[in-house]
DSSP file (Angstrom, degrees, kcal/mol; ACC not computed):
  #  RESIDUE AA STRUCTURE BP1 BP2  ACC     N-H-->O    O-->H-N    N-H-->O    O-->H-N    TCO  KAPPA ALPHA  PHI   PSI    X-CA   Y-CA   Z-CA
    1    1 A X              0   0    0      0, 0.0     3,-0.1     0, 0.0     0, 0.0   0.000 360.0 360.0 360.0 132.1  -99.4 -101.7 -109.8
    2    2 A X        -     0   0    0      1,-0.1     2,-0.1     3,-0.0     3,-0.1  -0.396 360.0 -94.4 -72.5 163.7 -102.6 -100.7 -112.0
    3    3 A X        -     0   0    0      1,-0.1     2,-0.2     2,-0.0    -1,-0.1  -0.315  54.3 -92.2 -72.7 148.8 -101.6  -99.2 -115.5
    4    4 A X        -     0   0    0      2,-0.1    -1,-0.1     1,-0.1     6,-0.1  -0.704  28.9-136.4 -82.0 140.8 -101.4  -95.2 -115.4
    5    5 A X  S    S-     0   0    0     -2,-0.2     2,-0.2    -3,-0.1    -1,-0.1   0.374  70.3  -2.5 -18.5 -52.1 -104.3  -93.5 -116.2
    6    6 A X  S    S-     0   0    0      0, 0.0    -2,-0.1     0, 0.0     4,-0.1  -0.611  81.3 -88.1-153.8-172.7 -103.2  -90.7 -118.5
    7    7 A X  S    S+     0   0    0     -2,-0.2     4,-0.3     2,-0.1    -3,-0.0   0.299 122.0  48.1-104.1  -9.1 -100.2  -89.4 -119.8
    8    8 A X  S >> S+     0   0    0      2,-0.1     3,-2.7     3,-0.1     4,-0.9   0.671 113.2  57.4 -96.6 -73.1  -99.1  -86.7 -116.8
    9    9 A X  H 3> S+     0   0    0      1,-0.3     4,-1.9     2,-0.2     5,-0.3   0.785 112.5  36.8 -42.4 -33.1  -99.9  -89.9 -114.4
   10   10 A X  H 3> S+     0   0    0      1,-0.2     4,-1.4     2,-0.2    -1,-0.3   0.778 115.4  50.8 -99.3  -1.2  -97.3  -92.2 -116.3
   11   11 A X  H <4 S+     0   0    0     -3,-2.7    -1,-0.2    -4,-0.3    -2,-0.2   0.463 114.8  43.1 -86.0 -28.2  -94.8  -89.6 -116.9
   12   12 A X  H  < S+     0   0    0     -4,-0.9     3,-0.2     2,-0.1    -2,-0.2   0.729 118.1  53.3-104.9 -36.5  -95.1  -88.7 -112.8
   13   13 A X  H  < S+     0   0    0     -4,-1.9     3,-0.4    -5,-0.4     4,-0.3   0.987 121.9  24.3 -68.7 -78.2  -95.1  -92.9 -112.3
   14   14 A X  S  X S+     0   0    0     -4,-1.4     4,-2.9    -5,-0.3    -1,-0.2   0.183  81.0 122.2 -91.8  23.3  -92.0  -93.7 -114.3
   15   15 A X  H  > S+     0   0    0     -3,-0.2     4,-2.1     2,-0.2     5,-0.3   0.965  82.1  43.0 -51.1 -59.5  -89.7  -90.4 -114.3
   16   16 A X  H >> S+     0   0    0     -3,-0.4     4,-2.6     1,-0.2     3,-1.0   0.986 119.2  48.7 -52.3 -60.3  -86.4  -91.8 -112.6
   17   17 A X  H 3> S+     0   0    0      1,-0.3     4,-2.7    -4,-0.3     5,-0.5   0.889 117.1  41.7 -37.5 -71.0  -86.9  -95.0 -115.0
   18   18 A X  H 3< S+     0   0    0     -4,-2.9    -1,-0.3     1,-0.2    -2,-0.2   0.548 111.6  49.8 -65.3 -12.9  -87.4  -92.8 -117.9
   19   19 A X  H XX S+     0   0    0     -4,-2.1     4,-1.4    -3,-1.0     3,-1.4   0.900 110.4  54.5 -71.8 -57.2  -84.6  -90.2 -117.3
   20   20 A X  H >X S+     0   0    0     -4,-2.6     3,-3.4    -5,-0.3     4,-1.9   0.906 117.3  44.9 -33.6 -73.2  -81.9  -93.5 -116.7
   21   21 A X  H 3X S+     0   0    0     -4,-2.7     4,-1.2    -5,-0.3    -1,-0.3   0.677 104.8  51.2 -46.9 -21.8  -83.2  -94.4 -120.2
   22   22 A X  H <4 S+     0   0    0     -3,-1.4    -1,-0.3    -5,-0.5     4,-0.3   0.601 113.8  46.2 -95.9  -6.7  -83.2  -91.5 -122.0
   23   23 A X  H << S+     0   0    0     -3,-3.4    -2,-0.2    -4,-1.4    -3,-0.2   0.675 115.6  50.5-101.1 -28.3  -79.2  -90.7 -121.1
   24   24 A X  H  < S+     0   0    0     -4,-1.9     3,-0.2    -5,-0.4    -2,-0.2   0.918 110.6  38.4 -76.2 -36.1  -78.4  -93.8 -121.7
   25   25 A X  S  < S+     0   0    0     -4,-1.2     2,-0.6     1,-0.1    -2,-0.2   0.679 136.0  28.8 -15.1 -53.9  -79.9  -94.4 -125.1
   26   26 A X  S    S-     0   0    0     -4,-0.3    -1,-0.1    -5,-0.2    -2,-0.1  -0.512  77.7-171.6-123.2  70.9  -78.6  -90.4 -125.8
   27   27 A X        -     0   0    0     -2,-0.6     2,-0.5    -3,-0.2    -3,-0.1  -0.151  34.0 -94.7 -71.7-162.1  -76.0  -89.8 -124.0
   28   28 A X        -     0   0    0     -5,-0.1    -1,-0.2     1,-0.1     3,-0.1  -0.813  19.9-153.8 -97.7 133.5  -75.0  -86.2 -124.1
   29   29 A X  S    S+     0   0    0     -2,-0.5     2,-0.3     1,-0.1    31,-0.1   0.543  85.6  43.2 -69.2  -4.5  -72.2  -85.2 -126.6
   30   30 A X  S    S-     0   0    0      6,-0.0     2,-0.4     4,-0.0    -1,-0.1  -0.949  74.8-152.3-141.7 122.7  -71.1  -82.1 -124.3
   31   31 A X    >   -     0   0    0     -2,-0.3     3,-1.7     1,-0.1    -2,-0.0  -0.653  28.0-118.3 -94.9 148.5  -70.6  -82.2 -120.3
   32   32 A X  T 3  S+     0   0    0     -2,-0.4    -1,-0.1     1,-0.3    21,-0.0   0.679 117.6  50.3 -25.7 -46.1  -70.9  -79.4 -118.1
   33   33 A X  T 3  S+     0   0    0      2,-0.1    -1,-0.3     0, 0.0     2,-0.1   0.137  87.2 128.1-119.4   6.2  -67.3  -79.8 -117.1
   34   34 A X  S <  S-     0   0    0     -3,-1.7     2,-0.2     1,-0.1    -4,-0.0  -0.449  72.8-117.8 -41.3 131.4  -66.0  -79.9 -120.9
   35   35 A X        -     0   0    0     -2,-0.1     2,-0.5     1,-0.0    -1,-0.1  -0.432  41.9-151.0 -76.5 139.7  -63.6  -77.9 -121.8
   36   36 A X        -     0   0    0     -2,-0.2     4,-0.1     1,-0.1    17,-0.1  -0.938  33.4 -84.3-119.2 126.7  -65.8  -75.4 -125.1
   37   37 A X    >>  -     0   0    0     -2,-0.5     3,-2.1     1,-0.2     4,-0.7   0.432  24.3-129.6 -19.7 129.6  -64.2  -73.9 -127.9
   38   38 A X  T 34 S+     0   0    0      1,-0.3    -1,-0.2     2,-0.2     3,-0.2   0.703 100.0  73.5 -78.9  -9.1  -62.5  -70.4 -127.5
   39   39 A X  T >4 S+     0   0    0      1,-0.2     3,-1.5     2,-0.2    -1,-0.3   0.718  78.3  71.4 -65.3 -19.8  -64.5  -69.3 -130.8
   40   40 A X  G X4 S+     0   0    0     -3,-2.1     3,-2.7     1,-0.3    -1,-0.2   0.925  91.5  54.0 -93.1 -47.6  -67.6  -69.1 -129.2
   41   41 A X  G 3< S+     0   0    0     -4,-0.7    -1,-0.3     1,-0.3    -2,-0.2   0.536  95.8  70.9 -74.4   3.9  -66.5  -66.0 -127.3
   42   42 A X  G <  S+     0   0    0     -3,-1.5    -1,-0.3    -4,-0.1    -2,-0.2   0.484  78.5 119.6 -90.2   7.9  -65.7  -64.4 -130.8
   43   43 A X  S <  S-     0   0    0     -3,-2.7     3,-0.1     1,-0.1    -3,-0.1  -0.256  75.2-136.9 -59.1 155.4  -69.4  -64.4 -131.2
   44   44 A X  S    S+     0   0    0      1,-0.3     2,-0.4    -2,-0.1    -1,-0.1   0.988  97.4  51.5 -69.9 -58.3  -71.2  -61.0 -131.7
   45   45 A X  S    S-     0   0    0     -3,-0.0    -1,-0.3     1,-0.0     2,-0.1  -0.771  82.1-135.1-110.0 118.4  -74.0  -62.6 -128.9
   46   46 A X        -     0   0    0     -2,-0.4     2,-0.3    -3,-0.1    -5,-0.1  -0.445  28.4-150.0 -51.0 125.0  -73.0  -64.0 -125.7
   47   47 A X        -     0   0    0      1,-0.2    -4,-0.1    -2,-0.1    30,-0.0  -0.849  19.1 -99.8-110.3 157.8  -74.9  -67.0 -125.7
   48   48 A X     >  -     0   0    0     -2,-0.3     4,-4.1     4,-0.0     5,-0.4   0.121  37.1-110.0 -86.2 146.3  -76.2  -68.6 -122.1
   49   49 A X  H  > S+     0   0    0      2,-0.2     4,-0.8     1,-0.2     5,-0.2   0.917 125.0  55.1 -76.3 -39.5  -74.1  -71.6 -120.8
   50   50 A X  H >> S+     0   0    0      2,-0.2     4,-2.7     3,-0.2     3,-1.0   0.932 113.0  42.3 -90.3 -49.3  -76.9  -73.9 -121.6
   51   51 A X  H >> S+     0   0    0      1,-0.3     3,-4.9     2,-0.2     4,-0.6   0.828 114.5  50.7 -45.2 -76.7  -76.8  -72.4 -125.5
   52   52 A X  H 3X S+     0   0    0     -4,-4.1     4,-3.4     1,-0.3    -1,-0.3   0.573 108.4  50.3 -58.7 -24.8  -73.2  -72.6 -125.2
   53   53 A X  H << S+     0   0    0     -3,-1.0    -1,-0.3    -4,-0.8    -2,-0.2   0.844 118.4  48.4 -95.0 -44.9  -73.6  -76.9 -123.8
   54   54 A X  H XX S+     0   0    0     -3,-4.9     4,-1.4    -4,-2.7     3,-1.0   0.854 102.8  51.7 -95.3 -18.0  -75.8  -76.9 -126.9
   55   55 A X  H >X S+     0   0    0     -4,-0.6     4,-3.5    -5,-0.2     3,-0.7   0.935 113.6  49.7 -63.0 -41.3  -73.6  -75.3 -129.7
   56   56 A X  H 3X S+     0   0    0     -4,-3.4     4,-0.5     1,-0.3    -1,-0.2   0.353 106.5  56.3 -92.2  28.6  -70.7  -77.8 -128.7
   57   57 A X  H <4 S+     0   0    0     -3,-1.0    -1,-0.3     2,-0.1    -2,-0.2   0.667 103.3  48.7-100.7 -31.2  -73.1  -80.6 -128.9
   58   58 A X  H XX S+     0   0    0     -4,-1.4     3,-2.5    -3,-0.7     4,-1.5   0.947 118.7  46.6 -71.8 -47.4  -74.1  -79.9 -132.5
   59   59 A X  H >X S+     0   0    0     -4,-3.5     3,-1.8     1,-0.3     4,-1.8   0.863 112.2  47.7 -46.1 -81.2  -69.9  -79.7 -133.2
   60   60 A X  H 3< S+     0   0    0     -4,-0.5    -1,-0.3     2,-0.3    -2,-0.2   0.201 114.1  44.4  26.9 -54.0  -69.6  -82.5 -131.4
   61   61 A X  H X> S+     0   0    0     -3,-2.5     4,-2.2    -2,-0.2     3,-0.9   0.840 116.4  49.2 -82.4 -68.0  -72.6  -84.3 -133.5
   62   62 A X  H << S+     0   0    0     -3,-1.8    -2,-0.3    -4,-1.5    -3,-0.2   0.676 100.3  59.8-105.3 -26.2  -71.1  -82.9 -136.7
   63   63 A X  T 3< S+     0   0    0     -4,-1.8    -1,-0.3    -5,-0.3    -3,-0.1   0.787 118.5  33.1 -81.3 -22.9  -67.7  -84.2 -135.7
   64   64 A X  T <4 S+     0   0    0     -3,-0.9     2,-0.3    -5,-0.4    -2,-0.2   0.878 127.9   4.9 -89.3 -48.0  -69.6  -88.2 -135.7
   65   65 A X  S  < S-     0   0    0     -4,-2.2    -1,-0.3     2,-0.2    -4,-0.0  -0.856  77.6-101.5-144.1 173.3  -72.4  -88.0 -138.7
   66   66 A X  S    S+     0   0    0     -2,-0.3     2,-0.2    -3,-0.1    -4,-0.1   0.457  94.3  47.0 -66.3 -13.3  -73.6  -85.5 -141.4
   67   67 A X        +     0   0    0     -6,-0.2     2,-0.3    -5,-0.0    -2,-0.2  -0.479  52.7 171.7-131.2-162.7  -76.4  -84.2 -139.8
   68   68 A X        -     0   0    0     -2,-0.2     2,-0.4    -7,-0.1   -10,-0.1  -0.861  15.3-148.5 165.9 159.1  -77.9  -82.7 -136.4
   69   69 A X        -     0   0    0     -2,-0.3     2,-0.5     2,-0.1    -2,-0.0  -0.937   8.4-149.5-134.1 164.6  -80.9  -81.1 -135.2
   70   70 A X        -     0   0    0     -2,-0.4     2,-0.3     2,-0.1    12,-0.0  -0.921  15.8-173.5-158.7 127.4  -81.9  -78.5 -132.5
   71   71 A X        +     0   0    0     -2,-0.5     2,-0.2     2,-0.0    -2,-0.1  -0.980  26.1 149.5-139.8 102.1  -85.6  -79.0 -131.0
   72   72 A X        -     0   0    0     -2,-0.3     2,-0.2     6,-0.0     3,-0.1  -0.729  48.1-102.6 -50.0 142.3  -86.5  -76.0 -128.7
   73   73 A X    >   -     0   0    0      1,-0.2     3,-1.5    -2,-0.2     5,-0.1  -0.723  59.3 -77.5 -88.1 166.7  -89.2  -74.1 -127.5
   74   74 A X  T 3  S+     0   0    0     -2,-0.2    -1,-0.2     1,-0.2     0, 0.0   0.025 116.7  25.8 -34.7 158.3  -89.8  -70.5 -128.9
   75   75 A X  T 3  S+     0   0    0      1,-0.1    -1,-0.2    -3,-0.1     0, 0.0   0.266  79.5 112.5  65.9  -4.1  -87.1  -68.2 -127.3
   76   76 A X  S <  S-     0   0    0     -3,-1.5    -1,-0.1     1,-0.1    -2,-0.1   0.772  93.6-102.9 -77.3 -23.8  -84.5  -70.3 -126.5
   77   77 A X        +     0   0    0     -4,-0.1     4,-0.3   -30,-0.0    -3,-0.1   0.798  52.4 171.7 109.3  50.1  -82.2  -68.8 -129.0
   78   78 A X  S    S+     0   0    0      2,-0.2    -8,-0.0     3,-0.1    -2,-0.0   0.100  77.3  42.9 -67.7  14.9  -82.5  -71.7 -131.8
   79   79 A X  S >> S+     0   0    0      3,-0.1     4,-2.7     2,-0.1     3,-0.7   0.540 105.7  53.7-150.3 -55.7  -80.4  -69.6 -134.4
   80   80 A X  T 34 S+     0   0    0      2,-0.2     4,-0.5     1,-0.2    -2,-0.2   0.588 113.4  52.8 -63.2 -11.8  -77.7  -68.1 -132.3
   81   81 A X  T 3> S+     0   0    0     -4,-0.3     4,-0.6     3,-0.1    -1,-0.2   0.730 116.2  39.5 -92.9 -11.2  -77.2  -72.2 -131.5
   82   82 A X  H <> S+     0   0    0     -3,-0.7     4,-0.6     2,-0.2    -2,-0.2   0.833 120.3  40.0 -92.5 -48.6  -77.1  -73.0 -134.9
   83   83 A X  H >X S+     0   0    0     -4,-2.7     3,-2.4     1,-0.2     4,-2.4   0.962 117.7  48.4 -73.2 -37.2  -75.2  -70.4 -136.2
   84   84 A X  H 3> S+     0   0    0     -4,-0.5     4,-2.6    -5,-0.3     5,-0.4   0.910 112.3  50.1 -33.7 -55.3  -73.0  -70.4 -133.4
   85   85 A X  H 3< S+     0   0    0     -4,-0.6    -1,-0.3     1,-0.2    -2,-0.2   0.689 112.6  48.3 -70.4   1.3  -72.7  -74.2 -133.8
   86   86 A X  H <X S+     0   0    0     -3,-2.4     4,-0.9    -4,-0.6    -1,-0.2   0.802 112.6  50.3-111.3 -33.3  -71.9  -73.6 -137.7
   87   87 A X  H >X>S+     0   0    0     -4,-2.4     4,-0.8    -3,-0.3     5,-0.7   0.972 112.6  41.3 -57.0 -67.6  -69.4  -71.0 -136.8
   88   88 A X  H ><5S+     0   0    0     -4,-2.6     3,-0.6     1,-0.2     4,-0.3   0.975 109.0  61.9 -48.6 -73.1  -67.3  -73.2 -134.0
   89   89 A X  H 345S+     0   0    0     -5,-0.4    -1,-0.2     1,-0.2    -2,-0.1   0.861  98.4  57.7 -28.2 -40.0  -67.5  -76.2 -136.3
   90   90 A X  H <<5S-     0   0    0     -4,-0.9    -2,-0.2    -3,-0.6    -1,-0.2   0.950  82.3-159.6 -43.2 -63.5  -65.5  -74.1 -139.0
   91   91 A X  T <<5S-     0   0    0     -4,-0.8    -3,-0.1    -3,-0.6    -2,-0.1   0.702  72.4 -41.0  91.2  50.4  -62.8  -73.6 -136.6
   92   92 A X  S   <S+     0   0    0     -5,-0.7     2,-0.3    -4,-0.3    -1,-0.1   0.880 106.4 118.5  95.9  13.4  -61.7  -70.3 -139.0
   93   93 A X  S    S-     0   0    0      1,-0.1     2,-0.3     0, 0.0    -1,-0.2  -0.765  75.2 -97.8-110.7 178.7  -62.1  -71.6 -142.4
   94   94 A X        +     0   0    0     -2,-0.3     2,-0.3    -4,-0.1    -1,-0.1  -0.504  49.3 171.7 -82.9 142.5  -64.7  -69.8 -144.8
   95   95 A X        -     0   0    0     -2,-0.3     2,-0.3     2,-0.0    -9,-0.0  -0.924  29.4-129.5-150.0 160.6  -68.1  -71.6 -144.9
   96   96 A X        +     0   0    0     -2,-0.3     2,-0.3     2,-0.0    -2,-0.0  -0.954  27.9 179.2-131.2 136.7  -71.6  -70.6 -146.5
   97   97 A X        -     0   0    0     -2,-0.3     2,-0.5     2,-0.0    -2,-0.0  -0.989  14.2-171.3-116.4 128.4  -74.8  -70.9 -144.1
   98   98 A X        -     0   0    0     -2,-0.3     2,-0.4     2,-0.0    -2,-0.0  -0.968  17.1-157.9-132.6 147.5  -77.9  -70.1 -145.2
   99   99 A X        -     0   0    0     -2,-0.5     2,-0.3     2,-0.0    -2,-0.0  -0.805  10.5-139.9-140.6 116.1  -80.4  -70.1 -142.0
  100  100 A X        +     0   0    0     -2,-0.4     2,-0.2     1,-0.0    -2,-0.0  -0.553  30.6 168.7 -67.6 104.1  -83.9  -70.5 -142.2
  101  101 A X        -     0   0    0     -2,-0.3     5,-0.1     1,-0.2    -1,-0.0  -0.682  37.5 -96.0-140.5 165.7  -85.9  -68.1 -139.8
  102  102 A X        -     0   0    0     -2,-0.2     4,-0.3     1,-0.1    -1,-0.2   0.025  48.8 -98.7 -69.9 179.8  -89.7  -67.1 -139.3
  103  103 A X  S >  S+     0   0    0      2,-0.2     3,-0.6     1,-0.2     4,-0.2   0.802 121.1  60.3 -92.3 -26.1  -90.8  -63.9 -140.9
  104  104 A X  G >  S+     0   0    0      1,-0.3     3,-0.5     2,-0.1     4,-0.4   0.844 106.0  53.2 -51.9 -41.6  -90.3  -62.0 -137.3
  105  105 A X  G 3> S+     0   0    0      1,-0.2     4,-1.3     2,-0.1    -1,-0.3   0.343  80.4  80.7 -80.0   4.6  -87.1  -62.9 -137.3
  106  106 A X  G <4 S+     0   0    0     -3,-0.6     4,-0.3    -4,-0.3    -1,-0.2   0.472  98.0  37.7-119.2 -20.3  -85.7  -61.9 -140.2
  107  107 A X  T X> S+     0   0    0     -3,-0.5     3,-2.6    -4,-0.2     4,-0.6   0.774 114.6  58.9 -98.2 -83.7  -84.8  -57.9 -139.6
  108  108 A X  T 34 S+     0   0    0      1,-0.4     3,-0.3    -4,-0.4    -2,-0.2   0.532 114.0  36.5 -39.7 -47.0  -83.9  -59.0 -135.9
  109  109 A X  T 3< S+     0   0    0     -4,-1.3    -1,-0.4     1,-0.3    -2,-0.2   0.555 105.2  63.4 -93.1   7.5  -81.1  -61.5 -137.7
  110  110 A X  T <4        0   0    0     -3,-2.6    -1,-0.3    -4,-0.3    -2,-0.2   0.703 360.0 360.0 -71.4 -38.6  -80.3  -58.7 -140.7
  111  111 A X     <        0   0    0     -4,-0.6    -2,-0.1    -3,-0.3    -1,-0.1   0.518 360.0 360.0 -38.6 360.0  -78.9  -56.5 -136.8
C-alpha cells in the first residue's frame, strides 16, 4: 500500500486502527452506563449527557492525579464542565474556584 498523500487521506486510511489505539492508550474514565453523581442535578444548568460523561471524567481524573484538562471546541460548554466537575468533586465541602473565561463570557457567568 503506497504512503497517504495528505493528512485527511491517512486519517480516512487508518481510522479503525487509530480509534483501537487511541481507547486503549486513553481509556475513558466514565462509561455511558456509569452510574454519575446525584450533585450534578443540584446544578443551576442542566448540562447535556455528553457534558455530564465529561464532568465525571474530570472527578474521576481528580480522584487518580492532581491535574486534568478539558479540550473543546467553542460552545461546548467548557465552564459549566469545569465548574460542574469542581463542584461534584467537592462532594459538599466548601472549596474556592476561581475560573478563567474570555471577556464575552464574563457577564454571561456573573447570571
Amino acid at each position: 500500500m503506497p504512503a497517504p498523500k495528505n493528512i485527511p487521506t491517512y486519517l480516512k486510511t487508518f481510522t479503525e486502527e487509530l480509534g483501537e489505539r487511541i481507547l486503549e492508550t486513553f481509556a475513558p474514565l466514565q462509561g455511558v452506563n456509569d452510574p454519575v453523581s446525584p450533585l450534578i442535578g443540584e446544578l443551576l444548568r442542566r448540562p447535556y449527557p455528553a457534558q455530564t460523561l465529561a464532568i465525571m471524567g474530570l472527578v474521576r481524573r481528580w480522584q487518580r492525579a492532581h491535574a486534568a484538562g478539558v479540550i473543546a471546541e467553542c460552545g461546548t460548554g467548557k465552564t459549566l464542565i469545569s465548574l460542574g466537575a469542581v463542584y461534584t468533586h467537592a462532594e459538599g465541602k466548601p472549596f474556592t474556584a476561581l475560573a478563567m473565561v474570555p471577556p464575552q463570557l464574563v457577564d454571561k457567568c456573573c447570571r
